[in-house]
C-alpha positions as CSV (number, residue, x, y, z in Angstrom):
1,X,0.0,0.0,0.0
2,X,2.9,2.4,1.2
3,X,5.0,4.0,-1.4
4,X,8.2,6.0,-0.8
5,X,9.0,8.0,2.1
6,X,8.1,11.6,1.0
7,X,9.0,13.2,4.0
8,X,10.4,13.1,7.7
9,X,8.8,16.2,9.6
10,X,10.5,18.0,12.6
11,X,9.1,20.4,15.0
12,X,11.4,23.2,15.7
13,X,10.9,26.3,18.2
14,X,12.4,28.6,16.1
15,X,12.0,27.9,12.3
16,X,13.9,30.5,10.8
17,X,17.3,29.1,13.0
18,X,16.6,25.3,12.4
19,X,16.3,26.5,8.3
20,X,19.6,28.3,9.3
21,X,21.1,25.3,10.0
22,X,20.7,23.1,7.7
23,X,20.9,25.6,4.9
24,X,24.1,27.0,6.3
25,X,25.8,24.9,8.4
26,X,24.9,21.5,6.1
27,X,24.7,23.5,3.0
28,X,21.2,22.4,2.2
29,X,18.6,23.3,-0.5
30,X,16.1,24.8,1.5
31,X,12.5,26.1,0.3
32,X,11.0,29.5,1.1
33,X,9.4,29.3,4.4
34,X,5.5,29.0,3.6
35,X,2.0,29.3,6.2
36,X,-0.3,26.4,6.2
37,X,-3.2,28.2,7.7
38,X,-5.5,25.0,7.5
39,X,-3.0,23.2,9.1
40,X,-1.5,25.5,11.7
41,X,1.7,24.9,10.8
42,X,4.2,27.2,8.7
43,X,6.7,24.8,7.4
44,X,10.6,24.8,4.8
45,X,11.2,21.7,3.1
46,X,14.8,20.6,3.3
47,X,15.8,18.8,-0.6
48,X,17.7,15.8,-0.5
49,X,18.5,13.5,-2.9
50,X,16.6,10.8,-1.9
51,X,13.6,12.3,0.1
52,X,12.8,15.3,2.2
53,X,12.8,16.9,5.4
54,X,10.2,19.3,6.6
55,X,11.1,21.8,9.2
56,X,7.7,22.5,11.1
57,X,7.2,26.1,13.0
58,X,4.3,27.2,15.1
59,X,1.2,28.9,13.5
60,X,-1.2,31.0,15.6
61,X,-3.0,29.6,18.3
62,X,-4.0,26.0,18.6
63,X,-1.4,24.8,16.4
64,X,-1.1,20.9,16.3
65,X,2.5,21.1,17.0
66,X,2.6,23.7,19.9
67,X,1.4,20.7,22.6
68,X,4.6,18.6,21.1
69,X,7.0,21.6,21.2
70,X,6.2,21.8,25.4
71,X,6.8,18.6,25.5
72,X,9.9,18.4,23.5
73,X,10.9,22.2,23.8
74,X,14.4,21.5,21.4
75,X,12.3,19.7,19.1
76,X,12.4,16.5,17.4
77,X,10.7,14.5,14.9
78,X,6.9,14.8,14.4
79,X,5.8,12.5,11.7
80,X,7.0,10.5,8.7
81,X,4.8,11.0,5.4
82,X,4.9,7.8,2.9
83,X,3.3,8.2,-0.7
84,X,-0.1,6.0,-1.8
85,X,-1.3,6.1,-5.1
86,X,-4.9,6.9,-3.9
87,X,-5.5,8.2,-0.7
88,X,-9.4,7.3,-0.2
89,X,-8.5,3.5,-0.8
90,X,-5.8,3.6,1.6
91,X,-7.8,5.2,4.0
92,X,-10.6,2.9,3.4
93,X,-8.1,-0.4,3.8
94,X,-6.6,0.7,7.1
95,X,-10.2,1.6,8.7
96,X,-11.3,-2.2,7.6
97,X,-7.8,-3.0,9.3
98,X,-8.8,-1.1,12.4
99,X,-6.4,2.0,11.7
100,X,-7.6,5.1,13.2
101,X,-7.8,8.2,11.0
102,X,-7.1,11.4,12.8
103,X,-9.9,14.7,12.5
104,X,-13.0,13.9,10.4
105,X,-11.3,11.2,8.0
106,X,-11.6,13.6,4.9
107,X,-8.5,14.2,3.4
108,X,-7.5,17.9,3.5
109,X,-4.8,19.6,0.9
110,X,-1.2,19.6,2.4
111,X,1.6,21.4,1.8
112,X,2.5,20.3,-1.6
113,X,-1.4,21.1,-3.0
114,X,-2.1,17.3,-2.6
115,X,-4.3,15.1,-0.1
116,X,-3.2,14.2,2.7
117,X,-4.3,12.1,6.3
118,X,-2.7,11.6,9.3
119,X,-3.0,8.2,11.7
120,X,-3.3,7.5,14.3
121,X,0.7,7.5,16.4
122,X,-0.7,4.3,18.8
123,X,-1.7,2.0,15.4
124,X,1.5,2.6,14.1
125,X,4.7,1.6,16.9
126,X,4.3,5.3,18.1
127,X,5.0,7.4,15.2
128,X,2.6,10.0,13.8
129,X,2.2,9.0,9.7
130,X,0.7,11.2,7.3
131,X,-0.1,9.7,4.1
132,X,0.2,11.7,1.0
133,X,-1.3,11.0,-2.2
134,X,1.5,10.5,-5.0
């Protein structure tokens, strides 16, 4: 069902440092630093060769990742985001498995303008996934 890994996402305190670092200090390929209103989240994607990372920053109140940051104020990894070719089928496979979809089960428009769900961290050995459709 899983394709290949799209993305490892880390929550940082201070996004424009952690893009600092690994544009400067590893000499990365870094994006422009872009809002997800819908999501909470304003977020830089990290180029690599064989995947990407996505640097995650706070975004106004109630943002998902502020309740992880307190707990983890240095940060750390948030999620890992594998590609499926169709998102509704996945989703529809891993509910008949007894996967829990996080928010209303709709997939919503992620960062890259395509569909995306997140599961939930207990079904999966305690990591957050977001699927994303390829």
């Amino acid at each position: 069902m899983i394709g290949r890994l799209n993305h490892v996402a880390i929550a940082v305190p201070d996004l424009k440092a952690a893009t600092a670092v690994y544009r400067d200090t590893l000499g990365a390929t870094v994006s422009p630093e872009e809002e997800q209103p819908e999501h909470g989240v304003s977020t830089v994607f990290i180029e690599l060769p064989n995947t990407k990372i996505e640097l995650l920053g706070v975004l106004g109140e109630g943002s998902p990742i502020a309740a992880f940051l307190e707990r983890n104020p240095n940060g750390g990894i948030h999620h890992l985001c594998y590609e499926v070719p169709d998102i509704k089928e996945a989703r529809d496979q891993l509910l008949k498995e007894g996967a829990r979809v996080l928010g209303s089960g709709e997939p919503k428009i992620g960062a890259h303008g395509k569909p995306v769900l997140f599961l939930h961290p207990k079904d999966f050995c305690g990591t957050l996934v977001e699927l994303e459709e390829a």
